[in-house]
N, C-alpha and C positions, 0 to 999 in steps of 0.2 A: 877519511880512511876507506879504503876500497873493503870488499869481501876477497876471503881467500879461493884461491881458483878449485882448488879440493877441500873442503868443512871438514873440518871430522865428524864422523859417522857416530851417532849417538850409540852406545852401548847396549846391548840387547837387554829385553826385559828376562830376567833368568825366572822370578818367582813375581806373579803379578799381584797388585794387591787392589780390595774393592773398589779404591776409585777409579782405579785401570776400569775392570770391571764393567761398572758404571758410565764410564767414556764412550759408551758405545756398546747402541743395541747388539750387533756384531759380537762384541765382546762378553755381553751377559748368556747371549747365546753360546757360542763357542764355549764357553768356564761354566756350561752347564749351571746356572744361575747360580755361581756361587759354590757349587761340587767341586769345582778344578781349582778351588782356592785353598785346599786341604794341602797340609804342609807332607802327610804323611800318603802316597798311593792313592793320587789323585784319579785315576783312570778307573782304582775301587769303588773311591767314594761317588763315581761322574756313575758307574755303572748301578750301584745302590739306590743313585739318584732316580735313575731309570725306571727300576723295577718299582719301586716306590708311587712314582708319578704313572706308568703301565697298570697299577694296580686301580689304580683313581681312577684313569681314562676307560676304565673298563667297567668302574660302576657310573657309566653315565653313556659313552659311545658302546656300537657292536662291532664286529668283529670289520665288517666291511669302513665304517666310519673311520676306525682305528688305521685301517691300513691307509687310508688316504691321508691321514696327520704322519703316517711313518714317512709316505714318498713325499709330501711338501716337508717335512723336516730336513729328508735327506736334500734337497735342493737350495732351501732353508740355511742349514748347515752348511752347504759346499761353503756358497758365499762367508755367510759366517769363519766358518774357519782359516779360512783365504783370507780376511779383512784381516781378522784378531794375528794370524802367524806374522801379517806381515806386520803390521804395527807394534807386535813384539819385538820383529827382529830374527828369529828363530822360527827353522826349517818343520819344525815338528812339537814345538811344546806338550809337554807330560802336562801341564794344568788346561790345553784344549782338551775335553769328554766331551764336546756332543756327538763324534764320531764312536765312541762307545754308547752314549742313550740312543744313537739310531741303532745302532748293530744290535743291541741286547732288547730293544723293542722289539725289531725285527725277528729277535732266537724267539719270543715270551709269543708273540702274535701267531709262529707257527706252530709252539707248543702247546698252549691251551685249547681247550682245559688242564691244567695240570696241578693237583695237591703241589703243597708247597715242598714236601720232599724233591719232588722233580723239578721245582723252583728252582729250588737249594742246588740240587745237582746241573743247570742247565749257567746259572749264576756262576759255580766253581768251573766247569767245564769252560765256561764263556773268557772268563778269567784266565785258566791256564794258556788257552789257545794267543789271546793277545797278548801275554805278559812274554810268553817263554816262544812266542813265535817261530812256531816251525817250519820247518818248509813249504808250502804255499803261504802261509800267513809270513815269513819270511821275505818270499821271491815278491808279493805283492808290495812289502813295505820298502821296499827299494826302489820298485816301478817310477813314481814322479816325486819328484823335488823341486821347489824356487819358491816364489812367492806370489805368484802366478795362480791361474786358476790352475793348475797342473799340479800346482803343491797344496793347495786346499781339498782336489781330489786325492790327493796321495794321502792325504793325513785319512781320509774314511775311509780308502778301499782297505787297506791291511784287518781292519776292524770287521769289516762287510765280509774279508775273506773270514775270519776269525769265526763270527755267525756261521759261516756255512758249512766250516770244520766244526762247530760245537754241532749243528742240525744234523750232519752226519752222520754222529757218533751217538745221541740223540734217539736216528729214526735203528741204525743198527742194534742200538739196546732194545729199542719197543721191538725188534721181530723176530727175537731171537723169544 
C-alpha cells in the first residue's frame, strides 16, 4: 500500500499537556517550566513565574549579571518559542510565557530598586499593556507570523513592546 500524496495534517495542539512539555528542552522553555501549563490566564501565571524567579536571581546575581541572563534568554527564548509554536501547530499559543518572563524581567531589571508596591503596580501595568493591547503593543503583535523564525520573533516582540509601554508610564509617574 503506497502513502497518500497529501497525509493529513495532525491537529494543532490547542492546551499542551507536561509530557508535551517535557518533549523538548524548547518546550519546558517556551511553557515557562510548567507556568503556561495553567488552565486559567497562562501569560499571568508565565509573568508571576517571572517575578518570582527575578526575585531569586537577585539574591545571588547584580544588576549587570542579570542583564546578561535577560539578553541570552531573549535569544534563548526566540529559538525556543519558534521550536514549541511550531510543534504545536499554532501561530501564537497563550500557554508560550517566556516571552512574558523576558518582557517582565526586562520592566523589574529597569525598575529596581523598587518596594514591592511598585512591584505590584509595574506587575498590573505589565499585565494590562499585554492583555488589552493597545496600539503599539497592538501594531507590534501583528508585525510577524508563520512558524519560522519570523513567528518565534513575533510571539516576543508584542511583549518587548508591552515592557516599554509599562516603562513609560513607569518613568512618567516617577517625575511627576
Amino acid at each position: 500500500m503506497t502513502e497518500p500524496l497529501n497525509p493529513p495534517l495532525r491537529p494543532p495542539i490547542a492546551r499542551p499537556s507536561p509530557g508535551f512539555m517535557l518533549s523538548h528542552p524548547a518546550h519546558a522553555i517556551a511553557l515557562g517550566f510548567g507556568s503556561g501549563l495553567s488552565p486559567v490566564a497562562p501569560g499571568t501565571a508565565g509573568t508571576l513565574w517571572a517575578w518570582a524567579a527575578y526575585l531569586l536571581m537577585q539574591r545571588w546575581l547584580d544588576a549587570a549579571a542579570i542583564g546578561i541572563v535577560i539578553a541570552a534568554s531573549l535569544a534563548i527564548g526566540w529559538w525556543a518559542c519558534t521550536v514549541t509554536a511550531r510543534n504545536m501547530r499554532v501561530l501564537d499559543p497563550g500557554s508560550i510565557v517566556w516571552d512574558e518572563v523576558i518582557a517582565f524581567w526586562l520592566v523589574l531589571w529597569l525598575v529596581m530598586p523598587a518596594g514591592p508596591g511598585a512591584q505590584l503596580a509595574a506587575f498590573l501595568l505589565f499585565r494590562l499593556f499585554d492583555a488589552a493591547k493597545p496600539g503599539p503593543v497592538a501594531w507590534a503583535d501583528g508585525l510577524f507570523h508563520g512558524f519560522g523564525w519570523r513567528g518565534g520573533f513575533g510571539i516576543i516582540l508584542d511583549d518587548l513592546v508591552a515592557a516599554f509601554c509599562t516603562l513609560l508610564v513607569i518613568a512618567a509617574w516617577r517625575s511627576w
